[in-house]
C-alpha positions in Angstrom: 0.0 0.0 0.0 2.9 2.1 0.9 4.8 1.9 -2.4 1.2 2.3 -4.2 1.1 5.6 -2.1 4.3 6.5 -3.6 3.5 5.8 -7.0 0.2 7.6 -6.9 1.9 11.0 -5.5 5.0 10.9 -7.7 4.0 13.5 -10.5 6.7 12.1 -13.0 4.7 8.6 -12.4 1.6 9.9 -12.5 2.2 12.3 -15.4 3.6 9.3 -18.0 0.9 7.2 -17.3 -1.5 9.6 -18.2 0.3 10.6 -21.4 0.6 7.0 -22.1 -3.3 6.5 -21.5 -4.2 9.3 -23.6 -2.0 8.4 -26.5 -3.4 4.9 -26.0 -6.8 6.5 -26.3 -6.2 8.5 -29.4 -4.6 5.6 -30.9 -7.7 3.5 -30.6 -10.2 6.4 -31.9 -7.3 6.8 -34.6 -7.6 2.7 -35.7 -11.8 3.0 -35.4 -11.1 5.7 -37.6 -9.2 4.3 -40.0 -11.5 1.0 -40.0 -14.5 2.8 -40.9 -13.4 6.1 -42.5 -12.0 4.4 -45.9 -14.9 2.3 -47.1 -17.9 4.8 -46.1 -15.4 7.1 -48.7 -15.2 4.4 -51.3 -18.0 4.1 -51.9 -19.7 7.0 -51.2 -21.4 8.6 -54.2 -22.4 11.7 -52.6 -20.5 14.0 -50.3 -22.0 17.1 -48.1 -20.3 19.2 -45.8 -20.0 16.8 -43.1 -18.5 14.1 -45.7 -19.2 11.4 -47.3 -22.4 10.2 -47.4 -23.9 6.3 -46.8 -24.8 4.8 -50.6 -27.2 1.8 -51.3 -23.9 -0.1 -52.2 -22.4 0.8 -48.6 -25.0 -0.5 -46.5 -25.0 -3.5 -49.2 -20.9 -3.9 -49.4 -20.5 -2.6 -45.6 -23.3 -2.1 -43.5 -25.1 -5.5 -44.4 -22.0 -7.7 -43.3 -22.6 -7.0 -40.0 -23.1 -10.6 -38.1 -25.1 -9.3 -35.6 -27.7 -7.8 -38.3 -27.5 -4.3 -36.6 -26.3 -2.6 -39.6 -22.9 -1.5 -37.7 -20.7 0.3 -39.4 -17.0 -1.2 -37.7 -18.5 -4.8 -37.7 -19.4 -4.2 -40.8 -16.5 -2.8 -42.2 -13.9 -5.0 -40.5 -16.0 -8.0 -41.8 -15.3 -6.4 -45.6 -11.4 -5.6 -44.8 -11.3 -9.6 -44.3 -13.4 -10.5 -47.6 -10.0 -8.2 -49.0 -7.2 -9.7 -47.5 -6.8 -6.3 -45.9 -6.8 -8.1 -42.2 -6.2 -11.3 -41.7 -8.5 -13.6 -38.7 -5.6 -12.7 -36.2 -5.7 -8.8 -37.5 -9.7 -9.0 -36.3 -8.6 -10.7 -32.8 -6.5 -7.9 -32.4 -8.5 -5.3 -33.4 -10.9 -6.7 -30.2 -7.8 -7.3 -27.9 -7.3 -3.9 -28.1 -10.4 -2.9 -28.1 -10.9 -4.9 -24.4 -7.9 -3.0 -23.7 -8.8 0.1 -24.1 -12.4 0.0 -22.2 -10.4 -1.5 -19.3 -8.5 1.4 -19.3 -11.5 3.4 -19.4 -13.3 2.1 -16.8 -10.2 1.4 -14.5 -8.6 4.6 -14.6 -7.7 5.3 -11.0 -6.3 1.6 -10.9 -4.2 2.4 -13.3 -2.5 5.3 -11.9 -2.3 4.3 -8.4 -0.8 0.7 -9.5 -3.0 -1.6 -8.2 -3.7 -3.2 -11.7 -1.3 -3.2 -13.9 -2.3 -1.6 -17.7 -3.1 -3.8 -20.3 -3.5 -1.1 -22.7 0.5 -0.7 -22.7 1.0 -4.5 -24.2 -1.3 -3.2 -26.9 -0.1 0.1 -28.0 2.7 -1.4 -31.1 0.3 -3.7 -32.0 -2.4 -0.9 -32.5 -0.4 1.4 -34.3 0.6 -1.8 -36.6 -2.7 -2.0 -37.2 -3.2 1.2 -37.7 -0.5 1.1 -40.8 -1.1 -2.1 -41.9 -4.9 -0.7 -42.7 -3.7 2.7 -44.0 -1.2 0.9 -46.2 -3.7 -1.4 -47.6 -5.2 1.4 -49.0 -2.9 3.7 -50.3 -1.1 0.6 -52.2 -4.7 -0.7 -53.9 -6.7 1.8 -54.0 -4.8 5.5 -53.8 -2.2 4.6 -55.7 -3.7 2.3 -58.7 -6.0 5.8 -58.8 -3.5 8.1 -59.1 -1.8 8.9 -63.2 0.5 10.7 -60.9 1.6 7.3 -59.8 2.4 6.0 -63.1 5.5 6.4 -63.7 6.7 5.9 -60.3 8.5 3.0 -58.9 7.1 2.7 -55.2 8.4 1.0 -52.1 6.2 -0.7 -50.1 7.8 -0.5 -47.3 8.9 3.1 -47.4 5.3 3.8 -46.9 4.0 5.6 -43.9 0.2 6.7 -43.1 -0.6 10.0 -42.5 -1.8 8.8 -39.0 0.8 6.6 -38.3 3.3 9.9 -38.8 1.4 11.7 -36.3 0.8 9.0 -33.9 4.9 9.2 -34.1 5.1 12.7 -34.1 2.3 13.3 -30.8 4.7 10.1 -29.4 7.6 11.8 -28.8 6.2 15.3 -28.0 4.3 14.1 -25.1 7.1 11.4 -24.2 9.9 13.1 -25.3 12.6 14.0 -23.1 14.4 17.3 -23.5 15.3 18.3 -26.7 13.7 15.5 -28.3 10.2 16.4 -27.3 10.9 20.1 -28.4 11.9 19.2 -32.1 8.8 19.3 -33.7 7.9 23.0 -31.9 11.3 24.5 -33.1 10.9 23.0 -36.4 7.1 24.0 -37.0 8.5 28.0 -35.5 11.4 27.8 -37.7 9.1 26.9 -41.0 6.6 29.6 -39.9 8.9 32.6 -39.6 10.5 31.8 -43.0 7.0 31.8 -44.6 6.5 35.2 -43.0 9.7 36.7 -44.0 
């Protein structure tokens, strides 16, 4: 109880974990996100102010693969990443391991901090951001690219490829975990940029 004590009132403790619980939390509305976000667009035949909107061959294609029969949207979607060889059946398991993950961490907040139960959502953090990429990926290689005539010509590297999400994922990583000069890079960068386009 004593050392929990400790942990609990020792702000550089107490102040990672709650950067590393937020990040974790981010991450997770970041790979919902990314689930859901890219088919609604796909095949979305009109778009309003608020986005794209759901077509007759969405809730067909997405919505109608839901097992449940709810119509829902990630179900749905996930259930259409795996018809693609986008995911694969361990993918989907960890999609809901770190889903589990991250409403333990919701709901067991305090026990977090304080120690008393150890978090689960930190396990889970590489292998949500993989998935993250691995999802983004999948769709910049078969469907942004193959799109694109500016692609034509263009030899691509797979592996070269990073997600716009996945960059700032990174990028929020090491400003909130940072230490030093390392978490002030992107500031004096970003400063340095924007006094040169004012000049």
């Amino acid at each position: 109880m004593i050392d929990a004590w400790e942990s609990f009132l020792n702000p550089d403790v107490v102040r990672t974990k709650l950067i590393s619980a937020g990040l974790f939390l981010i991450g997770h509305e970041m790979l919902l996100d990314t689930i859901k976000r890219h088919p609604l667009a796909f095949f979305a035949d009109q778009w309003t102010r608020d986005g794209p909107q759901p077509s007759a061959k969405y809730t067909s294609e997405i919505l109608a693969r839901d097992l449940k029969g709810k119509n829902d949207a990630l179900r749905g979607s996930i259930a259409w990443l795996r018809m693609m060889d986008a995911i694969t059946v361990d993918d989907e398991a960890s999609i809901r391991a770190v889903t589990d993950a991250r409403n333990d961490l919701a709901h067991e907040m305090t026990a977090m901090v304080d120690g008393s139960k150890p978090p689960e959502f930190a396990n889970q953090f590489t292998i949500l951001m993989a998935l993250v990429q691995k999802i983004e990926k999948w769709w910049i290689v078969n469907v942004e690219i193959p799109t694109n005539p500016d692609f034509d010509s263009q030899e691509i590297d797979e592996d070269e490829i990073i997600s716009g999400p996945s960059w700032v994922m990174q990028m929020l990583s090491r400003v909130a975990l940072g230490i030093g000069d390392e978490a002030w890079e992107f500031h004096r960068e970003f400063v340095k940029q924007r006094a040169g386009v004012s000049e």
